[in-house]
Backbone and ligand atoms as CSV (ligand in chain L), in Angstrom:
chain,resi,resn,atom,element,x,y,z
A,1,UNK,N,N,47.988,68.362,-185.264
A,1,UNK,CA,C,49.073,68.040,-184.337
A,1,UNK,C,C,49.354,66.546,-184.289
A,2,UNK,N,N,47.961,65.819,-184.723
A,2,UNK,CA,C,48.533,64.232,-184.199
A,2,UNK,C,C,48.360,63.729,-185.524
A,3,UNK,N,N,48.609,64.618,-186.746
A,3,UNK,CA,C,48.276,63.979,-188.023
A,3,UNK,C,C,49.519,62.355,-188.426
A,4,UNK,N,N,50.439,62.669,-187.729
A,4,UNK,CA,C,51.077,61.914,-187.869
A,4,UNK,C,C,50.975,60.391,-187.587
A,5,UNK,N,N,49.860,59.735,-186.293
A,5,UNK,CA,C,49.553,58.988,-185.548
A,5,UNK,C,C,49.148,58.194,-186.593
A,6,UNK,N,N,49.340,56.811,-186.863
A,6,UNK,CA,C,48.317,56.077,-187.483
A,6,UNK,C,C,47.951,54.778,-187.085
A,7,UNK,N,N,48.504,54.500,-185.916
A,7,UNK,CA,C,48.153,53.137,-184.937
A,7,UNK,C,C,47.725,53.685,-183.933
A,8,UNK,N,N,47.230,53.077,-182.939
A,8,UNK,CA,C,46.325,52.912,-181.828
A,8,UNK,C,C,46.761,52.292,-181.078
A,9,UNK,N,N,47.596,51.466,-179.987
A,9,UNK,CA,C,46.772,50.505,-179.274
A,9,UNK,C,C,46.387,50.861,-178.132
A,10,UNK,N,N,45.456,50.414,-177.619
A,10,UNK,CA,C,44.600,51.102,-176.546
A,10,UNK,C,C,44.175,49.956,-175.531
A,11,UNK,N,N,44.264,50.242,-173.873
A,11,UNK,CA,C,44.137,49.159,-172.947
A,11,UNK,C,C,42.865,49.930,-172.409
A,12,UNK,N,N,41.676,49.082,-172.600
A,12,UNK,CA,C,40.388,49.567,-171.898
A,12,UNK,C,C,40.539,49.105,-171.077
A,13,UNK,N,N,40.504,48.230,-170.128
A,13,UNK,CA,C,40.436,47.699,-168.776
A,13,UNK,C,C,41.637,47.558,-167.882
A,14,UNK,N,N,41.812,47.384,-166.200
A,14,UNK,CA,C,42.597,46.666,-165.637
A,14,UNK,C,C,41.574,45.059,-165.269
A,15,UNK,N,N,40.979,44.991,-165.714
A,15,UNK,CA,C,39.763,43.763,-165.240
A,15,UNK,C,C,40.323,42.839,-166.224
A,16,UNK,N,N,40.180,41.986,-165.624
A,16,UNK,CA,C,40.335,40.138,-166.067
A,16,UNK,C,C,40.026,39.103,-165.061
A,17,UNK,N,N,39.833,37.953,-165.795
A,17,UNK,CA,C,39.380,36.881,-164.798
A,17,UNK,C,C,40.139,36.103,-164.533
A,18,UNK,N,N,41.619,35.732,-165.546
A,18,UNK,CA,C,42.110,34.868,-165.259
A,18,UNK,C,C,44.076,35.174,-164.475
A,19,UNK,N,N,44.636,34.245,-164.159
A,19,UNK,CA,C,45.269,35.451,-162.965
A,19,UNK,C,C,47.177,34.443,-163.735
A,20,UNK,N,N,47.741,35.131,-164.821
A,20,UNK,CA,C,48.620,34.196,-165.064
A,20,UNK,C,C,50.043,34.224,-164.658
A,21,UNK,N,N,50.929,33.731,-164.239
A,21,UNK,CA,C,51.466,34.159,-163.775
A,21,UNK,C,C,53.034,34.983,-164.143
A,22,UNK,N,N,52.825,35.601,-165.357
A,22,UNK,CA,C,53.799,35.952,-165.930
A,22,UNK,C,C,53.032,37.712,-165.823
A,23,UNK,N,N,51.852,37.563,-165.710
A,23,UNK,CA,C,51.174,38.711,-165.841
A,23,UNK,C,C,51.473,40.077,-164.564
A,24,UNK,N,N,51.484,41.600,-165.013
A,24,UNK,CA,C,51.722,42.276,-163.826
A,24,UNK,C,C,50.319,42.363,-162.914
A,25,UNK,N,N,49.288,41.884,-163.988
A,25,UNK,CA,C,48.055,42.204,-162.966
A,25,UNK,C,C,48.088,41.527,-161.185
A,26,UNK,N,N,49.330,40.022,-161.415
A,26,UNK,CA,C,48.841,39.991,-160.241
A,26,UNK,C,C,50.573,39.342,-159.788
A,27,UNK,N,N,50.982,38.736,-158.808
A,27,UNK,CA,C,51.529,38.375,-158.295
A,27,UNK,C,C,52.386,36.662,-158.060
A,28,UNK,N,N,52.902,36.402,-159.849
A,28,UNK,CA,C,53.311,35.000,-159.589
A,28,UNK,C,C,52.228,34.100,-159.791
A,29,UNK,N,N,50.846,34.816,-160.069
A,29,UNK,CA,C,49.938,33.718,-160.725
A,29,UNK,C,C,48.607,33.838,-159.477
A,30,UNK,N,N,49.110,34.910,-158.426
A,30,UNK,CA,C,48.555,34.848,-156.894
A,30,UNK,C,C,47.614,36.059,-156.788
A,31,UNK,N,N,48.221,36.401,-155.932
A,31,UNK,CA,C,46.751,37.981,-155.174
A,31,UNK,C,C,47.464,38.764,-156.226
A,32,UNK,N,N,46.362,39.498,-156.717
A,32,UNK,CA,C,46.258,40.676,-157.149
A,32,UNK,C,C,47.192,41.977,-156.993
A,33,UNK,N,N,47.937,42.323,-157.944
A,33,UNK,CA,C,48.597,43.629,-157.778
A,33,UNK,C,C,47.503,44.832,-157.273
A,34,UNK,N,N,48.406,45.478,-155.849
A,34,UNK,CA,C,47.386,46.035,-155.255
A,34,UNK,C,C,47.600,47.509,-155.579
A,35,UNK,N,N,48.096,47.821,-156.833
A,35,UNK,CA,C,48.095,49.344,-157.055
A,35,UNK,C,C,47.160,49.541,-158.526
A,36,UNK,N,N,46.194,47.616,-158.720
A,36,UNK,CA,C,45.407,47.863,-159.606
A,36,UNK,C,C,44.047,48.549,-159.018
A,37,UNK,N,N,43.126,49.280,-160.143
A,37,UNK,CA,C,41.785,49.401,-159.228
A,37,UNK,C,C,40.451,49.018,-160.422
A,38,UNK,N,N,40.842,47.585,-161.279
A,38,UNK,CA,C,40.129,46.795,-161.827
A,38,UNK,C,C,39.046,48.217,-162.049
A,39,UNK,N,N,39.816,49.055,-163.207
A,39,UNK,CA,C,39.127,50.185,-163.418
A,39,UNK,C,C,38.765,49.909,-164.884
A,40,UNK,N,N,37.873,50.556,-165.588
A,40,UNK,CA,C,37.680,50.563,-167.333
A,40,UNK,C,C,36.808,52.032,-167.551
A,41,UNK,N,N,37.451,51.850,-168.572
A,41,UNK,CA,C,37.559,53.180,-168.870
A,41,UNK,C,C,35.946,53.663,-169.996
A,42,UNK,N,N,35.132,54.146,-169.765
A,42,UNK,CA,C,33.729,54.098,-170.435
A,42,UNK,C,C,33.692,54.796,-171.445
A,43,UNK,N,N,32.358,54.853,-172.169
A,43,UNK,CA,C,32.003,55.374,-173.200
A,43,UNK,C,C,32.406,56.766,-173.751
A,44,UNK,N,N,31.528,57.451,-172.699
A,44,UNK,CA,C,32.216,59.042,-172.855
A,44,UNK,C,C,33.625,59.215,-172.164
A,45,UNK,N,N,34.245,58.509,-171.390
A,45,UNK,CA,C,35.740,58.916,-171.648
A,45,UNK,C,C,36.380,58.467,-172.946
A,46,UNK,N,N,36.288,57.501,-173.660
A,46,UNK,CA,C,37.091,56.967,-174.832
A,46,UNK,C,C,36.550,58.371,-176.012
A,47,UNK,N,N,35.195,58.739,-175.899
A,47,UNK,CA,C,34.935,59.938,-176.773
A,47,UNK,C,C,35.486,61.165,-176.614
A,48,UNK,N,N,36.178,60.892,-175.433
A,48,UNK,CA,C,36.267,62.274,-175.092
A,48,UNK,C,C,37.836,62.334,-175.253
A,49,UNK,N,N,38.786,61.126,-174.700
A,49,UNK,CA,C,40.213,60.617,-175.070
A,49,UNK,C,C,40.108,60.615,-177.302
A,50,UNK,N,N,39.358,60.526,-177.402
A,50,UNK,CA,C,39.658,59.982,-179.026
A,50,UNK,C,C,38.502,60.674,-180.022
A,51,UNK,N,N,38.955,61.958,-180.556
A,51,UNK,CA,C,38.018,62.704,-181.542
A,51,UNK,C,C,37.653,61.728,-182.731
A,52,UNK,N,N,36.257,62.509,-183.361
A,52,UNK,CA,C,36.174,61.722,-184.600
A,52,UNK,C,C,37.052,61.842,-185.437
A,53,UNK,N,N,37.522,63.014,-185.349
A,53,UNK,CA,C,38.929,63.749,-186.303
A,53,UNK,C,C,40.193,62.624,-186.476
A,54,UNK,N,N,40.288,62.496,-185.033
A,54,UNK,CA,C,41.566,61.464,-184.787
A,54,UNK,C,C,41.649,60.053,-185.387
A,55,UNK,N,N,40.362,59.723,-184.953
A,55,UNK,CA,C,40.105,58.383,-185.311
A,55,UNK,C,C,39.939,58.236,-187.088
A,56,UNK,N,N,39.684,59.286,-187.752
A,56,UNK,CA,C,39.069,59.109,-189.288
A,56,UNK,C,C,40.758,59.168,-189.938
A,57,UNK,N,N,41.757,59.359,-189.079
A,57,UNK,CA,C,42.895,59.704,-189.555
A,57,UNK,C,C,43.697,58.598,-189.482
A,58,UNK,N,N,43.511,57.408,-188.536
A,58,UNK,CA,C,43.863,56.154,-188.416
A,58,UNK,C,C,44.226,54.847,-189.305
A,59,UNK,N,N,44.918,54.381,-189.410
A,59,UNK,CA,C,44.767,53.678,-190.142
A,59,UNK,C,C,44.090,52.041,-189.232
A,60,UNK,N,N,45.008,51.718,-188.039
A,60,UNK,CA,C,44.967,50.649,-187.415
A,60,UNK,C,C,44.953,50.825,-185.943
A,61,UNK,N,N,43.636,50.382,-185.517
A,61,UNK,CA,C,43.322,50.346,-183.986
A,61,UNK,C,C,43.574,49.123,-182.793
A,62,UNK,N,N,43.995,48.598,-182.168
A,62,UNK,CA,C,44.348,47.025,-181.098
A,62,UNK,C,C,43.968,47.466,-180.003
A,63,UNK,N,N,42.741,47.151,-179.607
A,63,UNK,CA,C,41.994,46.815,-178.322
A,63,UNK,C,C,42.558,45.726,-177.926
A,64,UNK,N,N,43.850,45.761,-176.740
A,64,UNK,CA,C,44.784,44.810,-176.365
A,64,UNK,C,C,44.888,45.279,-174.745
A,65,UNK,N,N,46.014,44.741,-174.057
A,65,UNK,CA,C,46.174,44.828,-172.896
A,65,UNK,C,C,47.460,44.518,-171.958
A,66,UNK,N,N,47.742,44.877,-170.827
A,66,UNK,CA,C,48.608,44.421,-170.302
A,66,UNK,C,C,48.577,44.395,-168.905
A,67,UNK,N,N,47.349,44.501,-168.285
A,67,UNK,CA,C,46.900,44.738,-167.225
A,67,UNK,C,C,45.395,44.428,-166.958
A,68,UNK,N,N,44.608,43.737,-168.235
A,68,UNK,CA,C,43.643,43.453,-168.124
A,68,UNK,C,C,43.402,42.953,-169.769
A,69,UNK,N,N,42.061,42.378,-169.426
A,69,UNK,CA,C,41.871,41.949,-171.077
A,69,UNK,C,C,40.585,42.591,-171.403
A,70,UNK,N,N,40.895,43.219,-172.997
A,70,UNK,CA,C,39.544,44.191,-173.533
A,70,UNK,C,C,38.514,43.388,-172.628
A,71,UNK,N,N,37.807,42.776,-173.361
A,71,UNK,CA,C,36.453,42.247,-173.431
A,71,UNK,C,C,36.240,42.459,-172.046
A,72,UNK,N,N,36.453,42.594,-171.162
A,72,UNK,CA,C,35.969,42.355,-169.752
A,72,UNK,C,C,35.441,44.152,-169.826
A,73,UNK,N,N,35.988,44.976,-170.212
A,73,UNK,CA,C,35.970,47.004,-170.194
A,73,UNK,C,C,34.121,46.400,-170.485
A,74,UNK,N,N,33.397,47.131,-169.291
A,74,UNK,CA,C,31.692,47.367,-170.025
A,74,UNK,C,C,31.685,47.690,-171.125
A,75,UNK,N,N,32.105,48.610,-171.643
A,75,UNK,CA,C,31.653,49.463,-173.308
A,75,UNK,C,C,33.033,48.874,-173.919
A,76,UNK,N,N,33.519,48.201,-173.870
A,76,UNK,CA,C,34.300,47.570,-174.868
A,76,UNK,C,C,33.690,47.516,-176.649
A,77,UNK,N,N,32.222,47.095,-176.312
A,77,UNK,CA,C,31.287,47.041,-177.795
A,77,UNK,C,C,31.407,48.345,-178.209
A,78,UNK,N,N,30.990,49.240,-177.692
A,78,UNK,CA,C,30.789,50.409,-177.703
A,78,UNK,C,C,32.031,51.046,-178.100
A,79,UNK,N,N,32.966,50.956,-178.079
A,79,UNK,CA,C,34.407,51.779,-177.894
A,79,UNK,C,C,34.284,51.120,-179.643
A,80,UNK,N,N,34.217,50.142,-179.999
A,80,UNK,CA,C,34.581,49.319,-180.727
A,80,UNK,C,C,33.487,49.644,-182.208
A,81,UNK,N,N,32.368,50.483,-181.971
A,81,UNK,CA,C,31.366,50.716,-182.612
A,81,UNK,C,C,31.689,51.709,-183.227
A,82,UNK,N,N,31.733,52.881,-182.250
A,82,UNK,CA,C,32.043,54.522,-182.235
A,82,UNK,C,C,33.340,54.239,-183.379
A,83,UNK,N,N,34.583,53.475,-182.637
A,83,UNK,CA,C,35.768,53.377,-183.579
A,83,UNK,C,C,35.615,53.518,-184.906
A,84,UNK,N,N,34.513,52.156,-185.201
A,84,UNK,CA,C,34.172,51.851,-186.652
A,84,UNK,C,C,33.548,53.304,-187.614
A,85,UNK,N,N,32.488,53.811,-186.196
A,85,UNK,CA,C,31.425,54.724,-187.293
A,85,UNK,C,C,32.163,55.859,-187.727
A,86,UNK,N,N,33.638,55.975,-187.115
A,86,UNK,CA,C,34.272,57.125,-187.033
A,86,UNK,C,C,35.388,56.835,-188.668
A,87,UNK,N,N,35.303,55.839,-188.426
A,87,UNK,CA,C,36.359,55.009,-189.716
A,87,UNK,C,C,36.263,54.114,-190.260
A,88,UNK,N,N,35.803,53.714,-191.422
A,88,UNK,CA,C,34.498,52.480,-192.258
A,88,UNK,C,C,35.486,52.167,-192.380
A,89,UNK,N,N,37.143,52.384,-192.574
A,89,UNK,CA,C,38.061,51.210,-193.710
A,89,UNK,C,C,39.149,51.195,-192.326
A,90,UNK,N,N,39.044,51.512,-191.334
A,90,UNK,CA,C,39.634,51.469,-190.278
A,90,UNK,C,C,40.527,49.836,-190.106
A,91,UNK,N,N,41.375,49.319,-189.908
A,91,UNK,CA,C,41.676,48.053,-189.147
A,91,UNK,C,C,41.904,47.866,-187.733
A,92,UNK,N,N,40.768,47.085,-187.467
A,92,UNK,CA,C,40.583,46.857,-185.924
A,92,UNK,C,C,40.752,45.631,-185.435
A,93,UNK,N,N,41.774,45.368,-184.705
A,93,UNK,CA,C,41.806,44.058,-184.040
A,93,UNK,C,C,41.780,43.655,-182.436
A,94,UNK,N,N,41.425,42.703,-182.115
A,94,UNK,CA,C,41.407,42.356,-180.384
A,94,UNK,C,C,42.140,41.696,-179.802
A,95,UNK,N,N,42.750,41.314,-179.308
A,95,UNK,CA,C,43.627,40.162,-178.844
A,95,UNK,C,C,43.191,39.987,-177.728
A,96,UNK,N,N,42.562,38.739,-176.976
A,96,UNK,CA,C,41.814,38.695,-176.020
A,96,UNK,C,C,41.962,37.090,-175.302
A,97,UNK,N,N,41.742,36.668,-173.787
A,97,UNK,CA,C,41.719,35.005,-173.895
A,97,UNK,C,C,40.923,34.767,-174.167
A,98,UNK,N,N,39.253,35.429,-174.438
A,98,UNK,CA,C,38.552,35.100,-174.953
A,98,UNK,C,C,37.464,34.324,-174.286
A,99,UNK,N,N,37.648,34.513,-173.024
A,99,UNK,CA,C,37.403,33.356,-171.904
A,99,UNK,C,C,35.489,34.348,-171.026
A,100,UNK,N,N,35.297,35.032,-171.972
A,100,UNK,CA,C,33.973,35.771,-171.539
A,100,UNK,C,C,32.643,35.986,-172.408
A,101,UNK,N,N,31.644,36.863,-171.821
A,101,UNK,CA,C,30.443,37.376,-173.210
A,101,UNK,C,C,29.624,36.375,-173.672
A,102,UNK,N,N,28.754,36.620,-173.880
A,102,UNK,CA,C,27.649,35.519,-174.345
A,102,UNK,C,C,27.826,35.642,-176.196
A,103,UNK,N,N,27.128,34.656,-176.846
A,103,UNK,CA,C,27.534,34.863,-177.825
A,103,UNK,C,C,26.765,36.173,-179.006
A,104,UNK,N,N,25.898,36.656,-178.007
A,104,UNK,CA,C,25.129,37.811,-178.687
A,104,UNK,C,C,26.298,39.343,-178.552
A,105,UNK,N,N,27.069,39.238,-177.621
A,105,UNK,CA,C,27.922,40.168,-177.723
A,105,UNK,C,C,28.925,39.975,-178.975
A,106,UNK,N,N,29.362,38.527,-178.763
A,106,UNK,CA,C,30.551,38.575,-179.783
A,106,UNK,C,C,30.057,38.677,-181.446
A,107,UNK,N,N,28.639,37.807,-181.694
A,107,UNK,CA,C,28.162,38.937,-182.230
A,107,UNK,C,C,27.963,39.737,-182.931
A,108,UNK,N,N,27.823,40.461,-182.441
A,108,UNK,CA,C,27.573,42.522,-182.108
A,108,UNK,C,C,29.448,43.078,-182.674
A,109,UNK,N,N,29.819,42.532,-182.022
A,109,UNK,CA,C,31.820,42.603,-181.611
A,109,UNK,C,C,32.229,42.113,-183.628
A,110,UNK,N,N,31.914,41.069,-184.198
A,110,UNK,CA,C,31.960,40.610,-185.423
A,110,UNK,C,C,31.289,41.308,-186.481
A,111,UNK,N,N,30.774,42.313,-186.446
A,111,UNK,CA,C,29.852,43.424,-187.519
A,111,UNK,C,C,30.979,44.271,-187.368
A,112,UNK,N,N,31.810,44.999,-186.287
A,112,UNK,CA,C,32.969,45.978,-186.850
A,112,UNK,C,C,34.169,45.899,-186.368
A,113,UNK,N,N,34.462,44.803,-185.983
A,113,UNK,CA,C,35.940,44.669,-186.118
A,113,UNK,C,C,36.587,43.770,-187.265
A,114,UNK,N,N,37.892,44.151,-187.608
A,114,UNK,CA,C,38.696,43.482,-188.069
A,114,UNK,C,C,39.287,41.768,-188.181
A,115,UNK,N,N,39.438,41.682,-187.068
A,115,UNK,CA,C,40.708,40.303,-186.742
A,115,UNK,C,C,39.869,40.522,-184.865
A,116,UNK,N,N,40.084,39.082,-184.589
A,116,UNK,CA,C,40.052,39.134,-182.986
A,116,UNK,C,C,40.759,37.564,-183.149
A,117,UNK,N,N,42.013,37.746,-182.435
A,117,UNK,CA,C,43.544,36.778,-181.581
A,117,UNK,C,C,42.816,36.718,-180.072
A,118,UNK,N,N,42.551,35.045,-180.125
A,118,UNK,CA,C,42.707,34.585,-179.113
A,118,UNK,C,C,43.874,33.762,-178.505
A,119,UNK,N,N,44.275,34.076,-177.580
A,119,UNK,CA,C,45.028,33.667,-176.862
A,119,UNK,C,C,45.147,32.553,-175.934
A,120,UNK,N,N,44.862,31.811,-176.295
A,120,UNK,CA,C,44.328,30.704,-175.202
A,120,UNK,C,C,45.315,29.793,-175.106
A,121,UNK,N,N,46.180,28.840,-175.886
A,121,UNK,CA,C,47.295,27.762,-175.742
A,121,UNK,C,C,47.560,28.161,-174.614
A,122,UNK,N,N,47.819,29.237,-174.179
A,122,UNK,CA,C,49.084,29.544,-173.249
A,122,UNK,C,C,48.406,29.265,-171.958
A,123,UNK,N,N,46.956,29.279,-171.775
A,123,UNK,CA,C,46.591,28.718,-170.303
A,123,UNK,C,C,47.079,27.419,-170.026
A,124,UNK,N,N,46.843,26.602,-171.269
A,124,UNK,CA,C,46.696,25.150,-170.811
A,124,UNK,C,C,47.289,24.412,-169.689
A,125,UNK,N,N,48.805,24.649,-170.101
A,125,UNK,CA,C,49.268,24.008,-169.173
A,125,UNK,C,C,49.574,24.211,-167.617
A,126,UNK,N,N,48.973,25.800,-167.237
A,126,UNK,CA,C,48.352,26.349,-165.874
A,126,UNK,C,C,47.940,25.659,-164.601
A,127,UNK,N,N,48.017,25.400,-163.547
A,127,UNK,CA,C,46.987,24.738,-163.066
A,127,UNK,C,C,45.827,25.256,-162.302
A,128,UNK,N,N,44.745,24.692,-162.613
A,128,UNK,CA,C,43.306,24.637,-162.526
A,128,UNK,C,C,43.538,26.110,-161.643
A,129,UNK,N,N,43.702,26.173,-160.418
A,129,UNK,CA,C,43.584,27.266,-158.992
A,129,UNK,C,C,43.903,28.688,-160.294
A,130,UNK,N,N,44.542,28.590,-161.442
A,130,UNK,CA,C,44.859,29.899,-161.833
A,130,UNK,C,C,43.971,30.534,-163.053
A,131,UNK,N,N,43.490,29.150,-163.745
A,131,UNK,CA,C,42.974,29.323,-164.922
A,131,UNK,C,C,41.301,28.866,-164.143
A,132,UNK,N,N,40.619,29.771,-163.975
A,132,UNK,CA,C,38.992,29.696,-163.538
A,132,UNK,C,C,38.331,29.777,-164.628
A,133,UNK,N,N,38.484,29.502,-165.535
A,133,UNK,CA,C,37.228,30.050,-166.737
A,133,UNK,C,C,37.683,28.581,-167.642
A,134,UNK,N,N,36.350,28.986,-168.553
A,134,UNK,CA,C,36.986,28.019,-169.933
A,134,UNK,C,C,36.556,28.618,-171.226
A,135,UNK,N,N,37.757,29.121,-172.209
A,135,UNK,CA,C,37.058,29.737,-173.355
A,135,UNK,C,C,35.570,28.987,-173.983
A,136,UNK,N,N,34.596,30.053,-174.277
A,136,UNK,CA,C,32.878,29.556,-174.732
A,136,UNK,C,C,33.372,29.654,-176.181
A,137,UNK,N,N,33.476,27.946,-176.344
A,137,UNK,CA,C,33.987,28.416,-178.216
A,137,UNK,C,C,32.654,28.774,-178.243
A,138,UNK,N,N,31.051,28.125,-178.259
A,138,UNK,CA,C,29.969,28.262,-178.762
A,138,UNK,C,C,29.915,29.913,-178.867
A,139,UNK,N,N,30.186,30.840,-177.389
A,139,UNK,CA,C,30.123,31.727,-177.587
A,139,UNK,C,C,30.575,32.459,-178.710
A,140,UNK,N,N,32.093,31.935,-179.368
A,140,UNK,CA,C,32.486,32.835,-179.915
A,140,UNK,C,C,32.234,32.438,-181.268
A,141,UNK,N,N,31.499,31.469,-181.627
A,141,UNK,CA,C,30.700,31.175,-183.336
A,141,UNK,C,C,30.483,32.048,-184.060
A,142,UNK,N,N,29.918,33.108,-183.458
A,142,UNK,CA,C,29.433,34.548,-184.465
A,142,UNK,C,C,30.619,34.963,-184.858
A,143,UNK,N,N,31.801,34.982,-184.295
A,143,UNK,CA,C,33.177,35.432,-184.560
A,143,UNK,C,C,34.139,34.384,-185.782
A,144,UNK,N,N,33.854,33.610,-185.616
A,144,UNK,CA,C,34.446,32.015,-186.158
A,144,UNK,C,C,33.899,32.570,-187.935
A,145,UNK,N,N,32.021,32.330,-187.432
A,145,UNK,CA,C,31.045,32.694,-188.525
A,145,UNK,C,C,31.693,33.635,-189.667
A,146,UNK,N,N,31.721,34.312,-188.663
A,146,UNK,CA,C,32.158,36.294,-190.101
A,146,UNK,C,C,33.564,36.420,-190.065
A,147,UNK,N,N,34.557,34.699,-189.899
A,147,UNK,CA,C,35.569,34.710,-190.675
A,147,UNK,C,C,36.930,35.885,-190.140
A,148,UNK,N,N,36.149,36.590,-188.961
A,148,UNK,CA,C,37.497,37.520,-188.175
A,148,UNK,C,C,38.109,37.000,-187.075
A,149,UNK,N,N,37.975,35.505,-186.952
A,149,UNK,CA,C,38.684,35.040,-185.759
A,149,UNK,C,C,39.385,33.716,-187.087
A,150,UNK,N,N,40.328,33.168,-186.713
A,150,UNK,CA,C,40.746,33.137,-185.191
A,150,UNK,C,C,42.325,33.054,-185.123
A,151,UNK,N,N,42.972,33.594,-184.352
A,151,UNK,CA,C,44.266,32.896,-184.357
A,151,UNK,C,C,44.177,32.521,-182.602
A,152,UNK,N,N,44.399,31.554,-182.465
A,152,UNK,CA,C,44.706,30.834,-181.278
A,152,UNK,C,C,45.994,30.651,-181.446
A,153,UNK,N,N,46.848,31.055,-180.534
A,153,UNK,CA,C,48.094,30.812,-180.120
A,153,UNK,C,C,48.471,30.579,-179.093
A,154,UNK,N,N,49.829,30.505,-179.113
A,154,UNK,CA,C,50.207,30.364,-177.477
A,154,UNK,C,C,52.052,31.856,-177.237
A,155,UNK,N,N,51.157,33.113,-177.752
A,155,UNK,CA,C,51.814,33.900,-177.434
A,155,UNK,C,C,51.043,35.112,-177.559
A,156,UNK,N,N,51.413,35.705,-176.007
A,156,UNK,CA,C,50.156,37.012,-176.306
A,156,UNK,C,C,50.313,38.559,-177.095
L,1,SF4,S1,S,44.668,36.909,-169.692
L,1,SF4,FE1,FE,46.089,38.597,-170.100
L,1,SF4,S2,S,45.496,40.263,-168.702
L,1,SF4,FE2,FE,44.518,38.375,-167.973
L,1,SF4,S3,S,45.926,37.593,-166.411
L,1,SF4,FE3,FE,46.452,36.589,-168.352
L,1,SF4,S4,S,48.053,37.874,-169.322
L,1,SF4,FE4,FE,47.081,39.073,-167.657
């Protein structure tokens, strides 16, 4: 029935840290949209949303967002693993600010994905009260390392 499908993109989280103000998560850059419930979506639901069948039929997967950013979803690794074991020639990419994770996750995150787009230009010129974080380049070395990062831009 879904032989036809061969992209993905998929929003694991409403969770994020940083609050921008173009974004629906929150309000002009302010409080929080209150019909979010900074929910993510786990392990056995993504197994249970996405057969091995489905996934081996794929060509291209985007752990992306519009209401939150991957990396923040707990099993984000995990979603991201299963993906792979389900599809060795799979293309998987992240688009993320990148602004989280220690660098043992990212990692973990750099053994089966594709491409990971960070997004970061576009905080800069923010001010401070909106942008709370600061991308961990150190963190993201393992990513840099195995050559699947980076595009830094300033469009998400
Ligand atoms: S990083 Fe992405 S999800 Fe987070 S507030 Fe900014 S645009 Fe929204």
């Amino acid at each position: 029935m879904y032989n036809n499908v061969k992209m993905v993109h998929f929003e694991p989280t409403q969770m994020c840290q940083a609050s921008c103000p173009m974004c629906d998560r929150n309000k002009n850059g302010g409080e929080v949209n209150q019909y979010l419930k900074d929910e993510s979506m786990t392990i056995e639901g993504f197994k249970k949303a996405f057969s091995r069948e489905f996934l081996a039929n794929l060509k291209t997967f985007f752990f992306c967002g519009n209401h939150g950013d991957p990396i923040f979803a707990p099993d984000m690794l995990e979603h991201a693993k299963y993906v792979r074991e389900c599809n060795p020639e799979i293309n998987m990419f992240v688009t993320t600010n990148g602004g989280a994770r220690k660098p043992e996750w990212w990692e973990e995150l750099a053994k089966v994905v594709s491409f990971v787009s960070v997004n970061s230009e576009m905080f800069a010129g923010l001010p401070s009260s909106m942008v709370s974080w600061s991308i961990p380049k150190t963190a993201l070395g393992p990513v840099v390392k195995a050559s699947i990062i980076v595009s830094v831009s300033n469009t998400v």
